[in-house]
Phi, psi and omega in degrees: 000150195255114172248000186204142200238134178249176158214163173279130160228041187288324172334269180356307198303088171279080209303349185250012156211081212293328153343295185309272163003288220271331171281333172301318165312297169336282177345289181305274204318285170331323190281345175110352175334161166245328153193190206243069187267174207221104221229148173238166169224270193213063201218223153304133149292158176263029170222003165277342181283322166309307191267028147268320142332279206271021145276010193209008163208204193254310176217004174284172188275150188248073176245167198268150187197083005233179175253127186281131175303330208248209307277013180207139151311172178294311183279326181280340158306328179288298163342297189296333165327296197314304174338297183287339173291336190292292187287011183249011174045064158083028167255012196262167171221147193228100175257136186256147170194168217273308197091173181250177200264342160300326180280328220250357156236013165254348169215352180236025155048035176223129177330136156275100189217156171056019183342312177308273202288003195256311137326329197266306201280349170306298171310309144342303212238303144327309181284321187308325184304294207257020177269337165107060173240158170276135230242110170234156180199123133261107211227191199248293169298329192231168208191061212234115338308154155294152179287138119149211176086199170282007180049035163250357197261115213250150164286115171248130204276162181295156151255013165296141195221172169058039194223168171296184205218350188224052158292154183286134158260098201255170179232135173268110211213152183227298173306146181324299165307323191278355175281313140343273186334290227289346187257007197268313190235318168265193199263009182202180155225131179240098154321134127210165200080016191260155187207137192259037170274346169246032162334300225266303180290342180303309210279315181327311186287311164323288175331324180299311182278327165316298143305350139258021190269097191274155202067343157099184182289119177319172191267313194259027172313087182310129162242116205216089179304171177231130176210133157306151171216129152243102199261163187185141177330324198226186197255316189283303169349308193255349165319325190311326213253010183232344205278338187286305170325284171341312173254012155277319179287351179296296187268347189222356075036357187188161158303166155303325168211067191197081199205092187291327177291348189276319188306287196319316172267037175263288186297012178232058132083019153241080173280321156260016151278287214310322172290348203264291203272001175281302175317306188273001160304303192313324206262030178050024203252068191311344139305301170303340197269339164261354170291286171341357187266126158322170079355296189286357186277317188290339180278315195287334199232017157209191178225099194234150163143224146290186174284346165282002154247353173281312167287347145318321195266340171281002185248337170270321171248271233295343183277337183255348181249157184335332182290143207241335195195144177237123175259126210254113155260093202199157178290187180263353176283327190282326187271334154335306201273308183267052117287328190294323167326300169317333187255024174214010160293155142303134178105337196258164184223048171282169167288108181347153158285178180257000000 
């Protein structure tokens, strides 16, 4: 059941009225938001918005969906945690993921190779960072100290004190194994591209990963989709307004034939649309490629129409299916309108407006 509603707010920025900013932020707290996340690609980084955020507010939570693996070490990805978590007085969450092999050897210059496990010893190394240990690892991808060099290089503990020692580590993970991982080692999943028409394979794969987990699935196992939102008089009206996201990320969001969000909508049974808008990317047809977007494809992964069918559909399928938390991607009058929805589903329990 979705008891706590958060939104992205990499949308939000506006570098030229950083003002602006700051009240659209307020604005989400008040409205009852629960948190706030903040996603990079080759852009912006996600932890300087956070903690400009989290300088302008009270109690939501900051966390990143996702933070790229290949643009930091491990310990330094803990570090910015620890930081942000220090000044946000114990709010931060740090959700991690990999990128396609286009960003992470086309802008972060590093092989995509071992994905699974290159994750695993990350995660790994972070948390020894930030329980406050001194930190050595041999792993196949990572090497603390590293081998060759000047041979001086020692395991060294953080010199951050007084903060927590157990932030959540959620994994931004769409393929089957890696959803596994994320129930396996890590403390959540952020999900995109989710839909609760595939409610049954999410939990197979959860499971999967549970068992091998020792003690089985946290009690505070997060599941927390990133979902478009549009309200709009009609249904297509307002689909309209989500089908261009959709079909970038569908068609140009990946290689041609490495592209995990297309798999991921694929597998919920629109496998030829999803060939249909790759195609008219290749073929430069930026139009077509959003006319190639279903209808029914924008109903299974966002949440669009009025307000009576939005809160219908939170209440029959998203109330019902694994997600524990939503994260809403939307302007702001939209995210304005579905708290007020939201606070009027069975179930939910975010935090009053203010």
């Amino acid at each position: 059941m979705i008891e706590r509603l958060g939104c992205a707010i990499g949308g939000l920025a506006d570098p030229e009225h950083p003002g602006d900013i700051v009240a659209t932020v307020r604005a989400i707290e008040d409205a009852g938001y629960e948190s706030a996340w903040s996603y990079e690609a080759f852009g912006a980084d996600c932890f300087t918005p956070l903690a400009w955020w989290g300088s302008h507010t009270r109690t939501m939570r900051l966390g990143t969906d996702i933070a790229q693996m290949a643009a930091r070490p491990p310990t330094g990805m803990a570090m910015a945690a620890m930081s942000l978590d220090q000044l946000s007085e114990g709010r931060a969450v740090i959700g991690l993921g990999l990128s396609g092999p286009q960003v992470v050897e086309g802008w972060y210059g590093m092989p995509f190779e071992r994905p699974l496990g290159w994750t695993r010893e990350y995660v790994a190394i972070m948390r020894a960072t930030i329980a406050g240990e001194r930190v050595a690892y041999e792993g196949k991808t990572y090497r603390l100290p590293a081998e060759g060099g000047s041979g001086l290089g020692r395991p060294i503990r953080s010199t951050l004190r007084g903060g927590r020692t157990d932030i959540p580590i959620c994994l931004g993970a769409e393929g089957p194994k890696n959803i596994s991982l994320a129930a396996e080692i890590a403390d959540g999943w952020l999900p995109t591209n989710f839909s609760p028409s595939a409610d049954d394979w999410y939990r197979e794969r959860l499971e999967l990963g549970f068992a091998r987990r020792p003690g089985g699935r946290p009690e505070n196992f997060e599941i927390a989709p990133a979902v478009s939102v549009a309200f709009g008089p009609d249904l297509e009206s307002a689909a309209n307004r989500i089908r261009p996201f959709i079909a970038y990320q569908i068609g140009a969001n990946g290689a041609a034939n490495m592209n995990f969000h297309l798999n991921a909508v694929a597998r919920l049974g629109f496998e030829e649309p999803c060939r249909e808008i790759q195609a008219k990317f290749l073929e430069r047809d930026r139009e077509g490629m959003v006319a190639a977007v279903p209808t029914e494809m924008v109903e299974a992964i966002a949440l669009v129409g009025p307000p009576e069918k939005i809160r219908a559909d939170l209440e029959t399928k998203w109330n019902k299916c694994v997600a524990t938390s939503l994260i809403a991607r939307a302007g702001l009058d939209d995210l304005l309108q579905l708290a007020e929805v939201f606070r009027t589903t069975t179930g939910a329990t975010q935090r009053q407006p203010v």
